[in-house]
C-alpha positions as a printed Julia matrix, in Angstrom:
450×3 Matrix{Float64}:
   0.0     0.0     0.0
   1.13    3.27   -0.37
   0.76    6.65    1.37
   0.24   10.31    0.28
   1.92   12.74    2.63
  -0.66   14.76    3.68
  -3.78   17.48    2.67
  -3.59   21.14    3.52
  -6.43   23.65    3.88
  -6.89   27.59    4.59
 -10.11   30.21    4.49
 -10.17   33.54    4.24
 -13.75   34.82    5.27
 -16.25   37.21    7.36
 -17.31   34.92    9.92
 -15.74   31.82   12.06
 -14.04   29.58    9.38
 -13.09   26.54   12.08
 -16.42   24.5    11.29
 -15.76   25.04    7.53
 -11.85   23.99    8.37
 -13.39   20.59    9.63
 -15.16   19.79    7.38
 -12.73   20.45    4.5
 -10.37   18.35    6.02
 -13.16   15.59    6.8
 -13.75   15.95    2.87
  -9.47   15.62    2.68
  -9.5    12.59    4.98
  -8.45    9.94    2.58
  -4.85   11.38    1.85
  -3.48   11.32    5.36
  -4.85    9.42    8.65
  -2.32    9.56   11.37
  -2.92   13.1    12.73
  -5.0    16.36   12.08
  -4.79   20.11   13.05
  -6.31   23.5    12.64
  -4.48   26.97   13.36
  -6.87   29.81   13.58
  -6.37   33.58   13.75
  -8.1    35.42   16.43
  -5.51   38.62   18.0
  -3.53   35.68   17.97
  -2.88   32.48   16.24
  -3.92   29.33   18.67
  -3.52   25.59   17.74
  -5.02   22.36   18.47
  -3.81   19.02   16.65
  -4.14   15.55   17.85
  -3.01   11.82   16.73
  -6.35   10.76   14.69
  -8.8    11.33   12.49
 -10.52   14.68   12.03
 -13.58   13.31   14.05
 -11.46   12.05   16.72
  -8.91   15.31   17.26
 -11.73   18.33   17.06
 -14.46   16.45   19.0
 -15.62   19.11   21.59
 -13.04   21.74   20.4
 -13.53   25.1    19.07
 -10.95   27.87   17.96
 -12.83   31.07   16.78
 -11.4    33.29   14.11
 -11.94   34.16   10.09
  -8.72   32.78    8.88
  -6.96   29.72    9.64
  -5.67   26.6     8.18
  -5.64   22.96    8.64
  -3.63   19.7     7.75
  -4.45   16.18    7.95
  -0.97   13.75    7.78
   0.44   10.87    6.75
   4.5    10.41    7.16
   7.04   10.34    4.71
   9.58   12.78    6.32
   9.7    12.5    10.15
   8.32   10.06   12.05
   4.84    9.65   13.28
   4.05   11.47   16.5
   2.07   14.48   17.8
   6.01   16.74   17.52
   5.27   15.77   13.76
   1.26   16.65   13.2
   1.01   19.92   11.67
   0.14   22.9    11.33
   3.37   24.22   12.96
   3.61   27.46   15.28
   6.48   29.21   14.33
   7.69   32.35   16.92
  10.95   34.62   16.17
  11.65   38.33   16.09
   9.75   39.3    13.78
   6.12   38.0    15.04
   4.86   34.33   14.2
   2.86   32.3    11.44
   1.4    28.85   11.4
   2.65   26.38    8.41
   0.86   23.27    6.78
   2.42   21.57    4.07
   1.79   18.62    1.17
   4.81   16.99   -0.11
   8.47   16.16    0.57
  11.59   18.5     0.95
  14.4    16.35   -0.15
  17.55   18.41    0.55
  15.7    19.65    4.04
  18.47   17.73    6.09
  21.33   19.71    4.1
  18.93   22.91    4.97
  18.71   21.92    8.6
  22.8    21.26    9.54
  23.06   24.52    7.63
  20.82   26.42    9.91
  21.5    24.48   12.99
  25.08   25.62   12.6
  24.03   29.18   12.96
  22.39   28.67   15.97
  19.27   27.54   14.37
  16.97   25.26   17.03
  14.9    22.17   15.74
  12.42   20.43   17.72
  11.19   18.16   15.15
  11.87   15.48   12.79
   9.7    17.08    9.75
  10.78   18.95    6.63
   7.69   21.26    7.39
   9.94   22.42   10.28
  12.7    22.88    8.1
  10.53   25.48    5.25
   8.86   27.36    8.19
  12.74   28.34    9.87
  14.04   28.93    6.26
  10.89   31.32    5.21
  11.56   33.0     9.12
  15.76   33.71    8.33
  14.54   35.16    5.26
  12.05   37.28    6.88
  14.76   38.09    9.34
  17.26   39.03    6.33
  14.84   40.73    3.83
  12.54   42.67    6.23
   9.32   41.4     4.25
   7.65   38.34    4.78
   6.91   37.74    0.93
  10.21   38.05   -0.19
  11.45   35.85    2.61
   9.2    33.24    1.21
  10.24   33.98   -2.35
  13.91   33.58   -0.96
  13.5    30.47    0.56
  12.07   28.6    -2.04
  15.27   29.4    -4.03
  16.95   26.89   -1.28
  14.03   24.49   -1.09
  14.32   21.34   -3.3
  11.23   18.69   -3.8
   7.34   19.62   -4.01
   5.16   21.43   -1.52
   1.91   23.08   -1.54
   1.72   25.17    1.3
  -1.04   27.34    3.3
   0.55   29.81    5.9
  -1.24   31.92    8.53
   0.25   35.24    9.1
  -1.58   37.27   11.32
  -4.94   37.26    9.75
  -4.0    37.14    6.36
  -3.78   33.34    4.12
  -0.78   32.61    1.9
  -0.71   29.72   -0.37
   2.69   28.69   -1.94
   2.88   25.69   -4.66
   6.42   24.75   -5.64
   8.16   25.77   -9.43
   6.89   21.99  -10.72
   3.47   22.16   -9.55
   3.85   18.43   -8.2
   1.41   18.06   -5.69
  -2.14   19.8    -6.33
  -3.79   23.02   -4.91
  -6.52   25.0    -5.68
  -8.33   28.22   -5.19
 -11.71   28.47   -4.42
 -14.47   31.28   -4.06
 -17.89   32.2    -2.29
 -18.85   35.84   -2.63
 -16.35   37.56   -0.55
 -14.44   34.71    1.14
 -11.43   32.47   -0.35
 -10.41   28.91    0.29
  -7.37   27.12   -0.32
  -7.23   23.24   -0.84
  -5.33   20.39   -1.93
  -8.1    19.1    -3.97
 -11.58   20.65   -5.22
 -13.78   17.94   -3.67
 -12.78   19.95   -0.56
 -14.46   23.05   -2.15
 -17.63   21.41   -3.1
 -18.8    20.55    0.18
 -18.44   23.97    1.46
 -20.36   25.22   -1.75
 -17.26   27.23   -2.62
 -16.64   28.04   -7.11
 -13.67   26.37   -7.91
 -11.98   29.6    -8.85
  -8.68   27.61  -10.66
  -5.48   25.95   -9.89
  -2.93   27.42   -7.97
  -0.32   28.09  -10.13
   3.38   26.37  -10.41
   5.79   28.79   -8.23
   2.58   30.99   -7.33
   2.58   32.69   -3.48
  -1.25   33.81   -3.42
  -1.7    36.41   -0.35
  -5.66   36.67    0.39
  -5.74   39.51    2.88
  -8.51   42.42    2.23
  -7.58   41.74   -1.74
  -5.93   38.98   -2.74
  -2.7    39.14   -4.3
  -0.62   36.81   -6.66
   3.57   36.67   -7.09
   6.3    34.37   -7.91
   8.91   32.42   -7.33
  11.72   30.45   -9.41
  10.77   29.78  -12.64
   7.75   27.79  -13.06
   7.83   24.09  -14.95
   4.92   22.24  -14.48
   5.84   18.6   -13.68
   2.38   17.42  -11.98
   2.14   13.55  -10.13
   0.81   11.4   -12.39
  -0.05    8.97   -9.25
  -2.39   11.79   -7.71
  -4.8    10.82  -11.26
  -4.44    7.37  -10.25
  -4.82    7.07   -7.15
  -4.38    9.79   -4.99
  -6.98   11.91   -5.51
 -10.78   11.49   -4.9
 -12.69   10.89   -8.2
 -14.69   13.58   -7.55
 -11.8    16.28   -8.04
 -10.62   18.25  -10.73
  -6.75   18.87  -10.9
  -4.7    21.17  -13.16
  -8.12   21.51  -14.99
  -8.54   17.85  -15.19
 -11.3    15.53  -14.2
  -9.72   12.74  -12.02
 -12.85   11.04  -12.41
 -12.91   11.03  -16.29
  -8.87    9.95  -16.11
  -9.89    6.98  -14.3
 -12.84    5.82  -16.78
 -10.38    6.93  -19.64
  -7.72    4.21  -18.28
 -10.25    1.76  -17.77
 -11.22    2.37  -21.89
  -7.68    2.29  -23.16
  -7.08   -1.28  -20.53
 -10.35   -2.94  -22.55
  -8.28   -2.21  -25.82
  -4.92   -2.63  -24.42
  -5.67   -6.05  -23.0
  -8.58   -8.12  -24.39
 -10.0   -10.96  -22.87
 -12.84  -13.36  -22.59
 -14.94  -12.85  -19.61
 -17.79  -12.89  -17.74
 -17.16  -10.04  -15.31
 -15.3    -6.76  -14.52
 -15.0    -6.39  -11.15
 -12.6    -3.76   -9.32
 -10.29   -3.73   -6.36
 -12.53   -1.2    -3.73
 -11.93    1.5    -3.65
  -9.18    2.19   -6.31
 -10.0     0.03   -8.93
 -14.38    1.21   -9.4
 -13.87    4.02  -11.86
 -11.43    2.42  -14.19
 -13.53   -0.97  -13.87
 -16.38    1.29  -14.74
 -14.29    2.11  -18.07
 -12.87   -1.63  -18.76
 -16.6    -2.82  -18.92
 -18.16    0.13  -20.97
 -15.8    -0.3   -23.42
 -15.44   -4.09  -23.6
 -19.07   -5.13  -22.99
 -18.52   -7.21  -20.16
 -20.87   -6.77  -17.16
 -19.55   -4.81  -14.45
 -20.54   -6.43  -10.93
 -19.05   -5.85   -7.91
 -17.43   -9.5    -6.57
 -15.36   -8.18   -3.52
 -17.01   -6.64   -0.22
 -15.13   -4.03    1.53
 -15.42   -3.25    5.21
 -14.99    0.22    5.65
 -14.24   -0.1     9.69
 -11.08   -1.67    9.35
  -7.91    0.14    9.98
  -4.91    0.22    8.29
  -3.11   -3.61    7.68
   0.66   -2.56    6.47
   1.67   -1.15    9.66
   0.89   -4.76   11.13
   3.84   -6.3    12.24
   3.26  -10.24   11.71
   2.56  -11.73    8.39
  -0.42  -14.21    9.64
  -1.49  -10.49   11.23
  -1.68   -9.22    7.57
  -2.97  -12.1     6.09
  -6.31  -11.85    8.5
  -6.8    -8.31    8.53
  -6.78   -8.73    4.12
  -9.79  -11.29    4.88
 -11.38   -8.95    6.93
 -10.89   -6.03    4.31
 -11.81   -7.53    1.4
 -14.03  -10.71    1.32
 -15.52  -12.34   -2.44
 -18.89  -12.47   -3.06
 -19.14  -16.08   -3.66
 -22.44  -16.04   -5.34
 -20.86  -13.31   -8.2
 -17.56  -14.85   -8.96
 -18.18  -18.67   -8.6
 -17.78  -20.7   -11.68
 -16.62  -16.79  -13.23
 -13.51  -15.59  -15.84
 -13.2   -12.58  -13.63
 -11.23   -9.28  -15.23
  -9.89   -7.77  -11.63
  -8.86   -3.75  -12.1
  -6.75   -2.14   -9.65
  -5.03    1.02   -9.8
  -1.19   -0.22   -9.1
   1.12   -2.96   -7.87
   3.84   -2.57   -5.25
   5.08   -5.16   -3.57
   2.04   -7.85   -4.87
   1.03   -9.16   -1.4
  -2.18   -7.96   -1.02
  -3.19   -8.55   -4.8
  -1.47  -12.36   -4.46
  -4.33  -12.99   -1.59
  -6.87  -11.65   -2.92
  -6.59  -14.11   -6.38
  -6.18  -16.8    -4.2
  -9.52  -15.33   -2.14
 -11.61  -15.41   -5.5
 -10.47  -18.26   -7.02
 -10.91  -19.99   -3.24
 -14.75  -18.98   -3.81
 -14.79  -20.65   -7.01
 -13.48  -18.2    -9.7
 -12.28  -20.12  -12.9
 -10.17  -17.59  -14.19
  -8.67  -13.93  -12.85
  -7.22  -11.66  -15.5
  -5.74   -9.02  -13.31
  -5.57   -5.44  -15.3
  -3.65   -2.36  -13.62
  -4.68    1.3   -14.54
  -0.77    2.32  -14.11
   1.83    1.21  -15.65
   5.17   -1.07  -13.83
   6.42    1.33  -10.49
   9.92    0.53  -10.44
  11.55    3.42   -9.13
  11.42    5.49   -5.87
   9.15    8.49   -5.32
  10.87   11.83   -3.9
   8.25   13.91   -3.77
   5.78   13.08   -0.88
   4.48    9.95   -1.8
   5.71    6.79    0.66
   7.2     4.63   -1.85
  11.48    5.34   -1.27
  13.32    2.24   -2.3
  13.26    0.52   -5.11
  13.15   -2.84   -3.39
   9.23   -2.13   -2.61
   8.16   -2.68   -6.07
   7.68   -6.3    -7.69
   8.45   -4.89  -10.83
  11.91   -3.55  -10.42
  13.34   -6.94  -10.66
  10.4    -9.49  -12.39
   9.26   -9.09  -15.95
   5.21   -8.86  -16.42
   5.61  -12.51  -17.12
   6.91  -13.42  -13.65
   5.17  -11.08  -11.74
   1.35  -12.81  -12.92
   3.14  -15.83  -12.22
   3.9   -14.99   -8.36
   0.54  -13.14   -8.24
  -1.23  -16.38   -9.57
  -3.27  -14.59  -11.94
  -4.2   -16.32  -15.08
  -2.98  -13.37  -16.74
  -1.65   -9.49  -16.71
  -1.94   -6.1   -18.21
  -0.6    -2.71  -17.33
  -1.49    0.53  -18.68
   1.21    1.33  -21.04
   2.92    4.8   -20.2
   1.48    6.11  -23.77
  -2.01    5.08  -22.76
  -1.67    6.84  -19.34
  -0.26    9.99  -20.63
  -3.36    9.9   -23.52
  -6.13    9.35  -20.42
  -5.29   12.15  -18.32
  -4.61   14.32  -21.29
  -1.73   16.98  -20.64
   1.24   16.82  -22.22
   3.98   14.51  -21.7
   6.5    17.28  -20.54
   3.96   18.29  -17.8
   3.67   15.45  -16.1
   6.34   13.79  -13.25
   6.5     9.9   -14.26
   9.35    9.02  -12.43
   8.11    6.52  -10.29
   7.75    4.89  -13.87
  10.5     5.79  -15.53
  13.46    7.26  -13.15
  13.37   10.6   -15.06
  13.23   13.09  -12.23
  11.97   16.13  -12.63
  13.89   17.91   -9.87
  17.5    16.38   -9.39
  19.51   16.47   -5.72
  22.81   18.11   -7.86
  20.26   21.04   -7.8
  21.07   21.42   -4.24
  24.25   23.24   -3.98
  23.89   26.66   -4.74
């Protein structure tokens, strides 16, 4: 399984934004589990963040204020404890802000020694840590607050979208590449900031457009937009696949119609006879959706997920893991018995979970299981925020196709070529990061020194 980072969130409005800061990050929930936390702006800026869900952390809390921000997390830089759960409270010389971030800062240890040897005081494992004393030096050097964030992401290597609170006034931030999502939304006279739209719709806010690649967006009593470095788009294609909820639009583009798109170009990519298209829940419904459309095989949902179960690849034993797959996901013997099943999924990592869930179907009587994947073979590590850092996760960075249906025991095995995924989300080729894919980074460590 893998892990997204994290989701942030801000609002700029007239009246108390912390119930519409919940529920954006209750709308976020999916891309980070482990902890939550709001920072709102009243005279001053006060903080509450928990281990948990959203539901868990804010139950009978309440921070009044019209700006603030929030974060939901899941680790990929620093480990995971409350020192860790953002947003971050940051107070120097100069005043204070708070600081949520989405993504992964990969040169923030090189950052860190360098500020640590001028005195510079760390009380965290995080790379968040490590942008909110870089922005504050700058601040400290420059005088003005937007300059010392324009400075600082000179220095800063990797992808983050970013939503500061400075005083009562919201700053968004999305790195030169654009790799991890963020959008602006509107409602007459108030703003909100969020890593994807479906965050937007729920507070019945206009999805106003992207935030741009390099873009610092300052919503105080105007809103105001400047730059960075450079901007070169280089958006995650993973965050079509997978990340994101269906129900989002990114960089203009309709995750949902990426996913049915996949699903087409898999029914032409890999034929087969069958009697059903069923997907992997929850990953695999919209580009099983697609497979059937286009091939004509009934679509029928053959695996029943339980929705209460927590997470199984933090469990420590492997008869552990086993079990709590069971639980997960059980076949629905009365849909797949005597069946040529087509199973969709969205990806393979290290095969485990997709090995016991063939050998779950064809236990309750499935003749066949052609398994087809919506991305193509990840056989390289991920840098920017998404918890997949050595190569020897993936099954595919050292099995051909051939071997891996073999070890999944699949009676046979498609990916989504990298020309087919490219052609279903529909932006260029050159504005997309595949490097999970293909090990072409987009933003290289030599970039580091400066």
């Amino acid at each position: 399984m893998m892990q997204e980072k994290c989701a942030v969130f801000g609002i700029k409005s007239n009246e108390d934004v912390f119930q519409s800061i919940f529920y954006g990050l209750y709308s976020l929930q999916h891309r980070g589990q482990e902890s939550a936390g709001i920072a709102v702006y009243s005279n001053e800026i006060r903080v509450h963040k928990e281990m948990g869900l959203v539901s868990e952390v804010f139950k009978n809390v309440y921070l009044s204020g019209n700006t603030g921000i929030g974060h939901v997390r899941y680790s990929t830089t620093g480990e995971s404890k409350l020192e860790n759960a953002q947003p971050f409270l940051i107070n120097y010389s100069k005043g204070s802000f708070a600081i949520a971030h989405n993504g992964n800062i990969f040169n923030a240890e090189e950052l860190k020694l360098s500020m640590e040897s001028k005195g510079g005081v760390f009380t965290t494992t995080s790379d968040t840590e490590v942008i909110a004393h870089l922005i504050a030096q700058e601040h400290l050097k420059t005088g003005d607050f937007i300059k010392g964030i324009k400075n600082a992401m000179k220095q800063l290597l990797g992808s983050y979208s970013i939503t500061i609170l400075f005083e009562d006034t919201l700053i968004a931030v999305r790195d030169p590449k654009g790799v991890r999502p963020l959008v602006l939304g509107q409602k007459e006279s108030s703003y909100v900031i969020a890593s994807e739209s479906c965050a937007l719709d729920v507070l019945e806010y206009d999805l106003v457009r992207d935030v741009k690649p390099s873009e610092i967006l300052v919503i105080a009593d105007k809103m105001e937009s400047h730059f960075g470095p450079k901007a070169n788009p280089s958006h995650c294609m993973f965050e079509y696949v997978y990340f994101a909820r269906p129900d989002s639009i990114l960089n203009k583009v309709s995750v949902y119609d990426v996913r049915q798109n996949l699903g087409r170009n898999l029914a032409k990519e890999g034929k087969v006879d069958a009697d059903l298209v069923i997907p992997v829940p929850d990953s695999g419904i919209t580009t099983a959706v697609g497979y059937a459309r286009e091939s004509g095989i009934p679509y029928a949902e053959g695996l029943m997920k339980n929705r209460y179960i927590g997470r199984t690849f933090i469990l420590p034993k492997q008869d552990q893991r086993d079990l709590s797959v069971r639980v997960k996901l059980n076949p629905i013997k009365s849909q797949v018995d005597g069946k040529r099943i087509v199973l969709v999924d969205d990806s393979i990592v290290r095969g485990t979970t997709l090995k016991r869930i063939i050998q779950a179907l064809k236990k309750a009587g499935a003749k066949e299981v052609h398994v087809r994947i919506s991305c193509p073979p990840i056989r390289y590590p991920c840098l920017y925020g998404i918890d997949m850092q050595t190569s020897e996760q993936f099954i595919a960075s050292n099995k051909t196709v051939k071997e891996i249906c073999k070890t999944l025991g699949a009676d046979s095995l498609v990916y989504s070529s990298i020309e087919g995924l490219i052609s279903a989300i529909g932006l260029p080729e050159e504005k997309l990061c595949n490097a999970c894919l293909n090990g072409v980074y987009p933003i290289k460590e030599t970039q580091t020194k400066l």
